[in-house]
C-alpha positions, 0 to 999 in steps of 0.5 A, spaced: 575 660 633 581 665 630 584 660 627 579 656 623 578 653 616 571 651 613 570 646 608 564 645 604 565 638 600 560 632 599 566 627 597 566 624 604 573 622 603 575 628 600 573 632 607 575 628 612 582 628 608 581 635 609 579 635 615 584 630 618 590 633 614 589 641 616 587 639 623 594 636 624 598 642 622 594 646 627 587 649 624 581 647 627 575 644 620 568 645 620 566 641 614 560 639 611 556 636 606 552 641 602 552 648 602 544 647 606 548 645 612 553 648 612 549 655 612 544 652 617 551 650 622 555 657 621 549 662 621 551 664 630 559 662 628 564 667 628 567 666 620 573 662 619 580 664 616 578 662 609 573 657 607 574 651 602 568 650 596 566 645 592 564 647 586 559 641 584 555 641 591 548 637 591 542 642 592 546 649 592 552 649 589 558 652 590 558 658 586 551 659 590 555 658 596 560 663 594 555 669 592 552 668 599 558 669 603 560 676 598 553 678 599 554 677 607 556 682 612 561 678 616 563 674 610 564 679 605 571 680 606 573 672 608 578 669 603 575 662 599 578 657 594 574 654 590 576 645 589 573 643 583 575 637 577 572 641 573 576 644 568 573 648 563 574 655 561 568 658 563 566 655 570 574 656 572 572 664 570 564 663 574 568 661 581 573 668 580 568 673 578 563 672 583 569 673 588 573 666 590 580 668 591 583 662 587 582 656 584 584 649 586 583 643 580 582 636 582 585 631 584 590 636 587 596 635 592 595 636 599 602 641 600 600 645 594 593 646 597 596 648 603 601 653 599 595 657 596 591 657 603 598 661 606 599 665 599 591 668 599 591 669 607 599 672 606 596 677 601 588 679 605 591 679 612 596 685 609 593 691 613 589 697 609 592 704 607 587 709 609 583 712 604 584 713 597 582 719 593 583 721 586 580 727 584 573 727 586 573 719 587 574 717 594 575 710 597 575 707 603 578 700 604 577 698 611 570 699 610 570 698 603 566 704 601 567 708 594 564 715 593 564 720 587 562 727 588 559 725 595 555 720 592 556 712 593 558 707 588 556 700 588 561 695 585 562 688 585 568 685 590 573 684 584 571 691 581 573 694 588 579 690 589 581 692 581 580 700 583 583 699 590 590 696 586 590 702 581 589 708 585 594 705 590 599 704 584 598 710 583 602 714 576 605 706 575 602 702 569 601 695 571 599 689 565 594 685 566 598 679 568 599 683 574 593 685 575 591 678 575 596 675 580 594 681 585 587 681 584 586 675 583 592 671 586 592 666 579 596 666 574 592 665 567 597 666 561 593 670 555 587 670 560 587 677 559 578 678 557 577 679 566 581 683 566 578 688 560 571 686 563 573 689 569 576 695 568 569 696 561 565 695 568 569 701 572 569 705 565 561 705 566 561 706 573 566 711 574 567 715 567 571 713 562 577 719 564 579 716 570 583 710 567 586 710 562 590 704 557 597 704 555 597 701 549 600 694 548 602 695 556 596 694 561 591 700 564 593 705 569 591 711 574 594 718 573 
């Protein structure tokens, strides 16, 4: 269904809490238990609007989960939040480097979660510029593609939504709090190490005279 939100969550109260709460306002829930069956049931259905991980599944977890989902076709480009009582450092950058959209700690209110799911659809159903080039650099949005002198470039989901914010702001300084909040859609103060592994990573991939740092400021593309 167009209009679909996909649970994977093992604290039954929690699911069905999910499931009644959301169904209420107009969504239709698919939750389930474990990542295994969750695989198992969606593998002929169409994607959801956004999917709901637990981190801390039986059997797969939910950064597994996630990996999968960024690695399929039809999947790669569906926003997922990450639902965790885990709090430390680590596990909240692990969920965000491998590709979830924002992170939501446990216990958490039911309206706050609500807002965070309309913020990530608001800011992924925005619709693609045409193709970005700067030089010899070419990016395609819609299909997500990046070449260098003809040849493609393989980068990670953040990677690619790191260069797209840069070329589509073009000639501008953004600072890493920016870059946070528009890649990453999450606010973390002094969080500023993924982003600099980030733009390190492109450096490798691109060539270090594509984008360059203004010094106490943040990073741009001329």
């Amino acid at each position: 269904m167009p209009n679909a939100i996909v649970v994977v969550e093992d604290d039954s109260s929690i699911r069905e809490m999910l499931r009644y709460y959301f169904q209420s306002t107009g969504y239709d829930v698919r939750a389930y238990e474990s990542g295994e069956d969750f695989f198992a049931a969606e593998a002929e259905l169409t994607p959801p609007v956004i999917y709901l991980l637990d981190i801390m599944l039986p059997g797969m977890d939910g950064l597994e989960v996630l990996r999968r989902l960024r690695a399929g076709r039809e999947t790669a480009d569906v926003p997922v939040i990450m639902l965790t009582a885990r709090t430390a450092e680590m596990d909240r950058v692990a969920g965000l480097e491998s590709g979830a959209d924002d992170y939501v700690v446990k216990p958490f209110g039911l309206m706050e979660l609500q807002a965070r799911i309309k913020a990530v659809l608001r800011r992924t159903r925005r619709q693609e510029s045409g193709v970005l080039r700067c030089g010899e650099l070419e990016v395609d949005p819609s299909a997500r593609t990046v070449r260098q002198r003809g040849e493609p470039v393989e980068l990670t989901y953040k990677e690619f939504e790191l260069l797209r914010l840069l070329l589509s702001r073009r000639g501008s300084v953004l600072t890493r709090d920016e870059i946070l909040h528009a890649v990453w859609d999450y606010d973390f103060t002094g969080e500023t190490r993924t982003v600099d592994m980030h733009i390190k990573s492109l450096r490798q991939k691109l060539g270090d005279g594509l984008i360059s740092t203004v010094r106490g400021v943040g990073y741009k593309i001329d």
